[in-house]
C-alpha positions in Angstrom: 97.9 -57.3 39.5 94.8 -59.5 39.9 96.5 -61.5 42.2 97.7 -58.2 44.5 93.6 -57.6 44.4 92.8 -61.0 46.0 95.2 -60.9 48.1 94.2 -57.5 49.9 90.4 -58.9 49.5 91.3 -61.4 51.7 92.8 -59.4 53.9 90.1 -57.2 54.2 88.1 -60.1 54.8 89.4 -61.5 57.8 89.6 -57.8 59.4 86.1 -57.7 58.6 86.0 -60.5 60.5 87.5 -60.1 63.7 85.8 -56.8 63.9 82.2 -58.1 63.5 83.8 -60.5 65.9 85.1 -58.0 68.3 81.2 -56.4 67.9 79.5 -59.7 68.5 81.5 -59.9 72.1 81.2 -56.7 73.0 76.9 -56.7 71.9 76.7 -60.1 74.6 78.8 -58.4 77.3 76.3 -55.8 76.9 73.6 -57.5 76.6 74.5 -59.1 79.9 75.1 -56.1 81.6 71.3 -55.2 81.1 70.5 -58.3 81.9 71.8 -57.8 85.4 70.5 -54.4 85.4 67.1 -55.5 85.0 67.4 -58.6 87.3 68.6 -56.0 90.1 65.7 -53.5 89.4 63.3 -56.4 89.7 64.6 -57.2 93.1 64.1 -53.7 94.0 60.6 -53.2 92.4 59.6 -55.9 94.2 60.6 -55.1 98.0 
């Protein structure tokens, strides 16, 4: 039975993983979306 538990532990662990993963990815792409927000309101601030 033990060995059932670790077994779905680890499983849970690595889709843990890829989600906090997926999260990471998807926090830079939108961190770099404001990025070139900002970089484009700049422009236009400054015209």
């Amino acid at each position: 039975m033990s060995e059932n538990l670790n077994s779905n532990n680890i499983e849970n662990d690595d889709f843990n993983f890829i989600n906090e993963e997926s999260d990471y990815k998807d926090l830079i792409t939108r961190l770099n979306e404001i990025k070139s927000t900002i970089a484009l309101l700049e422009k236009t601030i400054s015209k």
